[in-house]
Structures are given as structure tokens and as C-alpha cells.
N, C-alpha and C positions, 0 to 999 in steps of 0.2 A: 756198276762196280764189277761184276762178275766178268764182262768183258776186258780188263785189264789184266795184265801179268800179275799173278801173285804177288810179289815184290812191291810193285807199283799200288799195288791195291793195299799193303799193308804200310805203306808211307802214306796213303789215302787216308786211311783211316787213322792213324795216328795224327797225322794234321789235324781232322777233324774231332780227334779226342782233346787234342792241346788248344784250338780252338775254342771249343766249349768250357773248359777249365780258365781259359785265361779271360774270356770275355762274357763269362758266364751264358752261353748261346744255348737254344732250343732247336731239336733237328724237327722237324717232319721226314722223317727216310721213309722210303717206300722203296719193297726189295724183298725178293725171293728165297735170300740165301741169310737163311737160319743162324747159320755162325756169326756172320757181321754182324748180324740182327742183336747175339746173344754178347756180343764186346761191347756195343756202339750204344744199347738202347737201353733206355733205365724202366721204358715203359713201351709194353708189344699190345696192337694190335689186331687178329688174327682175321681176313676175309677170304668168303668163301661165297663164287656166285657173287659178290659186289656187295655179298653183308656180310659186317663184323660179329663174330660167332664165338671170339672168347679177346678179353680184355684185362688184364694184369701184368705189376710187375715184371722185368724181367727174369730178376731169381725165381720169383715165385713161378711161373710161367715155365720155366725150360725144369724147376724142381720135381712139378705137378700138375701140366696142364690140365684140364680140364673136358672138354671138347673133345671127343674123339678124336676132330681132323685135323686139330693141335696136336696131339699126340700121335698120328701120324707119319707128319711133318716132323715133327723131335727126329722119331724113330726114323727117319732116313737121313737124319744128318751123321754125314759120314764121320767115322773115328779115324784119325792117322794112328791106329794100334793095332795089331793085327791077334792081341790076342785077346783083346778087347770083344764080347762076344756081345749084339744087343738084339733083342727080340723085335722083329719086322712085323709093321703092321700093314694085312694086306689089304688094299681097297678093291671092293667089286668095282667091274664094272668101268664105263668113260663118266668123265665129267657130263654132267648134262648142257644142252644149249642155255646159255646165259638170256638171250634174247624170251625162252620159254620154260621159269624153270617148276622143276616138280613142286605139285603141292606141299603143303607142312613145311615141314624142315627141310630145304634145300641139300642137305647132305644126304637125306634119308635114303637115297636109293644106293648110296656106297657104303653107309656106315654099318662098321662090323656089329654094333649096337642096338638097329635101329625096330623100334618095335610098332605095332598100330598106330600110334598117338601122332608117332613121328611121323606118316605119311599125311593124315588130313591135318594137323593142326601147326603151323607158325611156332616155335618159341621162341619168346621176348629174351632179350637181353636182360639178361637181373642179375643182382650180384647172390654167389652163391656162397664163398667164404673170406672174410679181410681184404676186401680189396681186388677180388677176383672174381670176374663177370663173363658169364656164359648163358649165350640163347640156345640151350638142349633140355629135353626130357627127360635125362637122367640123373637131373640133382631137384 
């Protein structure tokens, strides 16, 4: 999608919103760009490193993710308001290689959050509030 003209990309999407409505249709989208994500999708789920690391609604989700690197990710979708002012989340650091990733929590080596637990220890996907699931050490 992103490679298409604007224009074109906003008749894309509108197809596939009237689509859905008229034929009662289910997407699997997969896609980088947060705005589409936040029109198109009734339900997000968020990967990092090839695992999913927070899972909810989309209101609920773009309200209050959860996940640092959900909340990241929010924080760089861009505003078309310029006086619109929103607080940027910085991440240390490169992605790590996917083929080799750090122990614990996959994120642990960029996230602004991340404390002891987060480098030796895995967290499981669990749901943390209605309907909203995140694998992190700080809920």
C-alpha cells in the first residue's frame, strides 16, 4: 500500500472498507504504516523480531498501547498538524539480527523501560487489561 500514490491508496482502502461491509469480509493486512492500520483494522497485531508483543483492539490499542514498542510506533505516526505537538519515543540502539536474537525479551536491548528481568527472562503473551495482550515485564 504505501507504494501507491496517496490518492490511489485512499480509493484502496475505501474499496476495501465497502468490501467488508457489504460482504461481511475478514482482512489478514499485514503492513507497516500505522495510519492504514488505525482506519482498516478493527483488531492489531503488533511484531517485533517475528513475535507478537502486544495484541488488542484497535481503539483500545492506538488509546493506550501497551508495549513500549507499540507505543513507539504510535509516537512516530506522523500528524498532518503542525501545531499538533507529540512526544517522541527514542529507541537506543539497531534492531538486532532476527536470525540471532538477544535473550529475554527481544526488545530489551532498545527499550526505554527495560530493566534486569527483561534481558534473561522471555515474556509470555498474557492478557493484561479487556481484551488487551502484551508479552512485557511491566504489567
Amino acid at each position: 500500500m504505501s507504494a501507491l500514490d496517496v490518492c490511489v491508496q485512499a480509493q484502496v482502502l475505501s474499496l476495501l472498507r465497502e468490501l467488508q461491509t457489504d460482504f461481511g469480509l475478514t482482512y489478514l493486512f499485514i503492513s507497516h504504516d500505522l495510519s492504514v492500520i488505525s482506519n482498516l483494522c478493527d483488531r492489531v497485531a503488533v511484531m517485533y523480531l517475528g513475535r507478537i508483543v502486544e495484541v488488542a483492539d484497535s481503539q483500545s490499542l492506538f488509546a493506550g498501547a501497551l508495549h513500549p514498542y507499540t507505543q513507539a510506533l504510535i509516537a512516530a505516526i506522523p500528524i498532518p498538524d503542525p501545531a499538533v505537538k507529540k512526544q517522541a519515543v527514542a529507541l537506543k540502539g539497531d534492531p538486532p539480527n532476527p536470525a540471532a536474537p538477544p535473550s529475554g525479551c527481544p526488545f530489551h536491548p532498545r527499550c526505554p523501560e527495560a530493566f534486569a528481568k527483561c534481558s534473561s527472562e522471555r515474556p509470555e503473551l498474557r492478557e493484561i487489561r479487556n481484551g488487551m495482550y502484551a508479552a512485557c515485564w511491566l504489567y
